[in-house]
C-alpha positions, 0 to 999 in steps of 0.5 A: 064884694061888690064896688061900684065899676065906675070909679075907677077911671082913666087916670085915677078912682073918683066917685061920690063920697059915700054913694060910690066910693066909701071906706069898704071900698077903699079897704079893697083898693088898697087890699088891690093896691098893696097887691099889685105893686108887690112892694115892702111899703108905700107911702100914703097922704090925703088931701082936706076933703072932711072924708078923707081921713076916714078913706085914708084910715080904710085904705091904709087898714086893706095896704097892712091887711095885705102885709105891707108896711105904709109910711103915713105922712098926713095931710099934704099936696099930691106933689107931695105925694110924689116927691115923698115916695122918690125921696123915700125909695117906696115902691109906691104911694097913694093919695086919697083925693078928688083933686078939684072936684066939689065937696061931696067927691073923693077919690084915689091918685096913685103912683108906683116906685119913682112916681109913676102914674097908675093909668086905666091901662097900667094898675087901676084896671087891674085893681077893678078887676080883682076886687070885682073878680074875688081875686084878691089875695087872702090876709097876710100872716104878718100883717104890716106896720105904720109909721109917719115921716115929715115932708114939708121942709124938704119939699120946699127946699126941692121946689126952690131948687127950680129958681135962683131966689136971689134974682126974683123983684118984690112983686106984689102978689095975690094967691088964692089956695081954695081952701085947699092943700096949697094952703099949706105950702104956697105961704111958706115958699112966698116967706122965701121970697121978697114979694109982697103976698096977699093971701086968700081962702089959705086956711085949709077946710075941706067944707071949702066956706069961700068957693070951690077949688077949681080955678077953671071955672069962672066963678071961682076966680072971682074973689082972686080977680077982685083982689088982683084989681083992688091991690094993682097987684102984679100977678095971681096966682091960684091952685086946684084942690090937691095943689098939684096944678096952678093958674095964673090971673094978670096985672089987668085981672085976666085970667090966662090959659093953660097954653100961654103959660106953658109957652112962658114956662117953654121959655124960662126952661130954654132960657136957661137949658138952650136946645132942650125938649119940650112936650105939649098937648095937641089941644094947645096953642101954636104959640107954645111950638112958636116959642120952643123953635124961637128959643132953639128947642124941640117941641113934641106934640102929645096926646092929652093926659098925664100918664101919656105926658110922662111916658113921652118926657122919658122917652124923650128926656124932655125938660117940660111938658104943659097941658091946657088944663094947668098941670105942668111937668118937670123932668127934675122932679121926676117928670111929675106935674107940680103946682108950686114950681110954674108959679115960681118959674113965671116969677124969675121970667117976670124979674130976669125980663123986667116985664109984667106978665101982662107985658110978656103975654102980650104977643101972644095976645096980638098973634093968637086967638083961641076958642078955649075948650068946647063941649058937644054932648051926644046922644051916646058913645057910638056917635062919635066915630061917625060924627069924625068921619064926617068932620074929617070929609069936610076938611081934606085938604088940611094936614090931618092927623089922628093922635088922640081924636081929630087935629085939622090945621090949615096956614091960619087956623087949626083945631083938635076934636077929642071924644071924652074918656068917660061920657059922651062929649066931643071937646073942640079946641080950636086957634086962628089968626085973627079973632074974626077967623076964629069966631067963623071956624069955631062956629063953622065946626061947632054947626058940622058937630050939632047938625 
């Protein structure tokens, strides 16, 4: 049986709902899934996707094909996921999701014992290719049983654990779920806290009526920000589909990246765990090093990626880990990113330091000047190299390295040029110290890239 090859990616399975990914296939990967892992029971959930049930039915009818037990917890947050199958001891857990892709996507995220990620490298290429090889394994003789368990209470006790509530002010407070899982966690975690809460788009529907659920993109913030603004709230605070990353709008109603809230969180931890590790992504601002040094700790730059991120916090035993793209990293919970924790840390910063967080970002703002993400899309694959190579020449008096594309840094400027993992793209972050600087090398690179 034939699946499209596809939709199985770096770090999960994702494809068009039904053309690329349909309940025959997640019959198969989950007949692949239960194979691989050799497990008694795994722990299965999905997100509000109006495909997901069907997915999720499928998936769990290939795990008991093949003999395993699946416990079923329903509809969650992939967090959820994460924790559950920690606290339940299962040698591993799928969660059928398409994360902050639109509507008409789905996908799988899975994780064996402990949480750890299944990578193109580690267990999903190996799923490929027994499904695409005919080598799974026949049915079992006994086929495996079903049963369900609740999670949300003592998930939401394990996410408070991150703070002390007593010391956090009654903020005022906008959030936006998307429609999505958040809607089921992130009011009743804000119940527990003093703050005043407007909710937006917390009814969970998987037709997402009000927008999308990708904070990343502009027009989905919109109805946060005009809220934001309207209410003078103190912050905002809004989640991707799956609720497993989060995204913060200011008091003035801007929106802050992924960088600046990991050198905030770096801080709540250092404040708290002194002489502490921290690992960030290559394509992060210099602020988040600046601040770990500050505060006495030890900053590990990374590659991007979360499989690569979890393995360095182990290796490491790093508190934290931050990526631009919103998802953050906990070593109390299981060195697996969580979209609930971050908002709750940037509370107790915002209360201990008596400070808006338009007031705690605000040196940041003064000190460093970022391009954002860039992306070059190339004729093909095979550009790539020489396109480097070529960039590489023009800047060789810099400090170069090549953990995952290209980083150049100079005194005041630096970037990284990454190719993409699954289309031909080049992805330029780029920093420098005045925006004027910024703007020059920023389009200086993007010309050398294009030309």
């Amino acid at each position: 049986m034939q699946i499209n090859p596809d939709i199985f990616k770096a770090y999960d399975i994702r494809g068009l709902y039904p053309g690329e990914i349909d309940e025959t296939a997640a019959r198969l990967i989950g007949r692949g899934f239960a194979a691989y892992l050799q497990t008694p029971t795994i722990g299965m959930s999905r997100d509000m996707r109006l495909s997901s049930p069907a997915l999720a039915s499928a998936f769990i009818d290939g795990v008991l094909e093949h003999g395993t037990d699946v416990i079923d917890y329903g509809m969650m947050g992939t967090d959820m996921l994460y924790f559950a199958v920690v606290r339940d001891g299962l040698g591993g857990g799928a969660q059928i999701t398409a994360s902050h892709n639109p509507k008409q996507y789905n996908g799988v995220k899975m994780v064996r014992a402990g949480a750890l990620p299944l990578s193109g490298d580690a267990g999903i290429g190996d799923i490929r290719d027994m499904i695409a090889n005919d080598r799974l394994p026949p049915a079992a003789a006994r086929r495996g049983s079903i049963s369900t368990r609740p999670v949300v209470p003592d998930y939401l006790d394990k996410v408070m654990s991150f703070i002390d509530p007593a010391v956090i002010k009654p903020f005022s407070v906008v959030l936006d779920a998307g429609s999505g899982m958040a809607g089921l966690t992130a009011p009743a975690i804000f119940e527990r806290l003093p703050c005043k809460t407007t909710k937006l788009c917390c009814d969970i529907d998987g037709t997402f009526p009000n927008h999308e659920a990708n904070p990343l993109i502009e027009e989905n913030r919109l109805d946060i920000i005009a809220e934001v603004i309207r209410q003078k709230a103190d912050i905002g605070i809004a989640w991707d589909g799956d609720a497993d990353r989060c995204f913060f709008i200011d008091g003035s109603g801007a929106f802050i990246s992924g960088d600046f809230v990991t050198a905030l969180l770096a801080e709540a931890f250092l404040l708290k765990h002194p002489g502490s590790t921290v690992v960030y992504d290559l394509r992060a601002s210099h602020a988040v090093k600046d601040v770990v040094a500050r505060y006495g700790g030890r900053a590990l730059m990374n590659r991007v990626g979360h499989a690569f991120i979890k393995r360095r916090m182990r290796e490491e035993d790093a508190i934290f880990g931050g990526e631009v793209t919103g998802h953050y990293y906990f070593r109390d919970f299981y060195y697996a990113d969580n979209g609930l924790v971050p908002a709750l840390l940037i509370l107790e910063l915002m209360s201990k330091k008596n400070r808006s967080l338009y007031d705690l970002l605000q040196p940041f703002r003064e000190r460093y000047f970022i391009s954002g993400e860039i992306n070059t899309k190339l004729a093909s694959m095979q550009e790539v190299p020489q396109k480097l190579e070529a960039i590489e020449a023009r800047y060789t008096d810099a400090a170069l390295a090549h953990m995952d594309g290209l980083s150049v840094d100079y005194p005041d400027w630096h970037f990284n040029l990454r190719p993409s993992n699954t289309e031909p793209l080049l992805r330029l972050n780029l920093e420098a110290t005045s925006p004027a600087l910024m703007e020059t090398k920023r389009d200086e690179v993007l010309a050398l890239i294009r030309g």
